[in-house]
N, C-alpha and C positions, 0 to 999 in steps of 0.2 A: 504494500500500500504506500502513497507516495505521502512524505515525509509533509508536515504544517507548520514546521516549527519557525520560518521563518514569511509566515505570513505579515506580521506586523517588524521586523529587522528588531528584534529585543535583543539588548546585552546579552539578557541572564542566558534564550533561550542559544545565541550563539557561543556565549561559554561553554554550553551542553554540547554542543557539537562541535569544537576546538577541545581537545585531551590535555593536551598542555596550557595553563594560561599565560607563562609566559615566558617568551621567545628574544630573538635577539630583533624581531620585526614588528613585536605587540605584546599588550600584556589587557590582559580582560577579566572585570570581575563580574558578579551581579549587576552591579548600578553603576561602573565606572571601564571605560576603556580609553585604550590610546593606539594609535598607529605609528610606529616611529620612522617606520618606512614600507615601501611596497615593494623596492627593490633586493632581487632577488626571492619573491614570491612567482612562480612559475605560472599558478593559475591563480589568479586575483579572486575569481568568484567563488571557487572554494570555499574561502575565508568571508569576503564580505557580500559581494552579491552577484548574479547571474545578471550578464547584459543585455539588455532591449527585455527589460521587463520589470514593471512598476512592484516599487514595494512601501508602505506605508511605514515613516522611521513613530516606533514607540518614543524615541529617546531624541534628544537632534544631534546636531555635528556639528563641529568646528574645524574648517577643514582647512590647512593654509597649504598652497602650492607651492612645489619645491622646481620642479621642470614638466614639459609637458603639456596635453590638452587636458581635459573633460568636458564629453557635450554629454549635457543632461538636460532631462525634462522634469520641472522641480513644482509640484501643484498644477501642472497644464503650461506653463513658461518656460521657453526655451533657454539654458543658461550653459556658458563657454566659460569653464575656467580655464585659466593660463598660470605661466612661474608668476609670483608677485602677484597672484590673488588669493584673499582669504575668504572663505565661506562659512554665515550661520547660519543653518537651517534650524527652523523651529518645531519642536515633538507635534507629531501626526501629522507632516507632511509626505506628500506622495510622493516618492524619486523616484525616476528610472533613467540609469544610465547608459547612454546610448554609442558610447565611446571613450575608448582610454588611450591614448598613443602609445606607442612601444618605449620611447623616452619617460613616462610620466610618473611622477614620482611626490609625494605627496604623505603630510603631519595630520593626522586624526582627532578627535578628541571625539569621546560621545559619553555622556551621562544621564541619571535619572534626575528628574524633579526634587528626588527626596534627595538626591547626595550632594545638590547647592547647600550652601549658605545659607539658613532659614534669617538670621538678623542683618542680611542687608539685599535689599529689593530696589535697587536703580533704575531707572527708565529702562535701560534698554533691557534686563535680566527680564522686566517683567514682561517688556512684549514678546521676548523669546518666550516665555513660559506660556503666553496667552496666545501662543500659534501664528503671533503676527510678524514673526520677522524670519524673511528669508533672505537676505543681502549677499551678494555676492561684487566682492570689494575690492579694484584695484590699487593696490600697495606700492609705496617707494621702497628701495633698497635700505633705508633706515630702518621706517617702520617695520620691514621684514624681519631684519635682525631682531629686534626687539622681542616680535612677536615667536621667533624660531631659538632665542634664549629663554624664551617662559615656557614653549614644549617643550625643550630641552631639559630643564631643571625639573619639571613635571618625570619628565622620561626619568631622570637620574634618583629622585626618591622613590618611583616603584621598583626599579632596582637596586634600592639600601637594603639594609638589614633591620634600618627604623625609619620604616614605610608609614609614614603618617597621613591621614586621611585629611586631615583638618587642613596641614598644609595643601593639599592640592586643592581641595575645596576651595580656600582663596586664592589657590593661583588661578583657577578658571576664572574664580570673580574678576580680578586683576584682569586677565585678558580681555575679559568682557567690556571693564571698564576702561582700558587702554586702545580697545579698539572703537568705542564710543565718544570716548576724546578726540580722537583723529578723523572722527567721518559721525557726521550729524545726518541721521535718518530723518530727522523729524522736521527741517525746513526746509520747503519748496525751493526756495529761493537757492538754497546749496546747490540743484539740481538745475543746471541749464536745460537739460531737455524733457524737464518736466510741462506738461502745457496740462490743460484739463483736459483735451480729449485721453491722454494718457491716463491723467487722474480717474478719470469713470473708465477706462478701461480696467486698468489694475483693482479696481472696487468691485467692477463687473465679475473678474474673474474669481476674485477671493469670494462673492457669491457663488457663482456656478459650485466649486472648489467647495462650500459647504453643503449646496441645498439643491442640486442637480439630479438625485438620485428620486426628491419627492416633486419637485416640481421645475415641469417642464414647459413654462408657459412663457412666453416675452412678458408680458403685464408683471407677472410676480415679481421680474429682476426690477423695470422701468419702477414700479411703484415703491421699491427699497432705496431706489437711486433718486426720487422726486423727480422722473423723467417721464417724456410722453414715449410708447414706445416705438413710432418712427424716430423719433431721435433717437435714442439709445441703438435701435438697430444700424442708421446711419454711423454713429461715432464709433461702433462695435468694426463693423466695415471697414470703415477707414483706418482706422486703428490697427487690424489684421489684416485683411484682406479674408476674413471667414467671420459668416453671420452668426448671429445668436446662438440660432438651434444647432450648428456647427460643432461650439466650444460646449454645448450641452450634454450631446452627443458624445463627444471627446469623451469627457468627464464620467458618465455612463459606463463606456464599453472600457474605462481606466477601470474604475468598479469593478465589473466583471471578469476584467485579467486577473483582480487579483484575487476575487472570488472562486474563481476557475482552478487559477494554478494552484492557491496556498490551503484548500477544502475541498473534503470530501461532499461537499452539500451536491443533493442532485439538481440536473441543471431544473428540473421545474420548481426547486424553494430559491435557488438562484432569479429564477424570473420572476418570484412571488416579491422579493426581498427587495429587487431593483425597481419594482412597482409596474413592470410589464402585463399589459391583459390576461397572457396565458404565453405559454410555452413556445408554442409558436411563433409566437409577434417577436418572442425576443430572439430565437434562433436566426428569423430573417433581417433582424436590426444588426444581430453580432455579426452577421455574416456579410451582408452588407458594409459595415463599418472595419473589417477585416480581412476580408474574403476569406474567412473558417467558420464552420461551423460552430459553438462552443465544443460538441464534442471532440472535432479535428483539433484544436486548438488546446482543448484539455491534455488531448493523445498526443499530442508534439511536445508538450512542456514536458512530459510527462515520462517521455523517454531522455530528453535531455536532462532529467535530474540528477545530479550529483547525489549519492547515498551515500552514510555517513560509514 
């Protein structure tokens, strides 16, 4: 039977499936991991994940690039890291990575909720926590350094022999708040290519990205946004170059990849769950928006799964 454990990408439950937790290339607990390189990992998804296929992170990342690409799909948005970029992603975002260079190489960080800092909540820790920030941020060679001496030290106490928890706890905070120092999320004005058709796009989607699975109507998104819904379709347009029902869609048959791959639900509680009529409707939708059937598309994952 094909393995669930990595339905939602949990620390704890890839600790269970890593023997060792800690290596010359990571170290992994319940609530707290780190990547200290990926070089010299032979097969990448072994270990963290399987390419061209969405996974929903329990926990999020902090991910700072060392050399190399990443084209990922991060909530429905398309995002290219490079050397000199750092990434947060915030718990219960949907990845799928769609590419890794042969060069690329790359500092990890991923934690639970519980293993922050409970007595200090800064702006930006708390939008990490409240699912709102997914930044992907390029970096000077300064701020690298900086940011590649606090993994660094981080890497050098889980392999002490007085491995202290507390200290890393604030070194993430420290990172967090050193990279909020140097790059302000929260003013427009920081952002030259921000304009408001962008603005209601990025709103647009962080809707879709929550409520796309119950509702599928233009009206619902328009009346969350105080818009009429030829406009929102216009600015959606323009903004993409793919309509509404589109990025709806998307959103959907993302659901379903990962209901497919990571459970054994049969596909007709899959169609119950995703709000489809019946069985049918959603076979011809998955299949249309994929050209597989769920079942072909179950059977294909399915052989390609890594067993432990």
């Amino acid at each position: 039977m094909r393995q669930k454990e990595f339905s939602d990408l949990r620390i704890d439950q890839i600790q269970n499936f890593i023997e060792i937790p800690l290596n010359k290339y990571r170290f992994l607990s319940s609530d707290f991991g780190i990547v200290h390189t990926i070089k010299g990992i032979h097969d990448v998804g072994k270990f963290f994940f399987k390419l061209n296929h969405p996974y929903r992170l329990s926990e999020g990342r902090i991910v700072l690039m060392k050399s190399g690409t990443i084209s990922a799909i991060v909530n429905l948005r398309e995002y290219k890291l490079k050397a000199n970029h750092i990434a947060i992603v915030s718990p219960g975002t949907i990845m799928e990575v769609c590419y890794l260079s042969p060069d690329c190489d790359f500092m990890m960080l991923a934690f639970t909720e519980e293993f922050l800092p409970q007595e200090h909540r800064n702006n930006i820790l708390q939008r990490y926590l409240n699912r709102q920030l997914n930044q992907n941020i390029p970096i000077t060679d300064t701020e690298r350094s900086i940011f590649e001496e606090l993994f660094e030290l981080i890497w050098k106490i889980v392999n002490s022999h007085t491995f202290s928890r507390t200290t890393i706890q604030h070194l993430i905070y420290a990172l967090l708040i050193q990279i909020s120092c140097t790059h302000s999320f929260d003013n427009p004005e920081n952002n030259n290519n921000n304009t408001r058709q962008n603005d209601i796009f990025n709103r647009f989607i962080d809707l879709v990205n929550k409520y796309a699975i119950k509702e599928r109507h233009l009206a619902f998104y328009a009346n969350h946004l105080f818009l009429t819904p030829r406009y929102l379709s216009t600015v959606i347009k323009q903004s993409s170059n793919r309509t509404v029902m589109e990025w709806i869609n998307e959103a959907i048959t993302q659901e379903a990849k990962l209901q497919l791959y990571h459970s054994n639900k049969l596909i007709y509680q899959i169609s119950d769950e995703l709000n489809f009529p019946n069985p049918s409707f959603f076979c011809k939708f998955f299949r249309k928006m994929t050209g597989k059937t769920p079942y072909e598309y179950r059977t294909l994952w399915k052989k390609t799964t890594i067993h432990k």
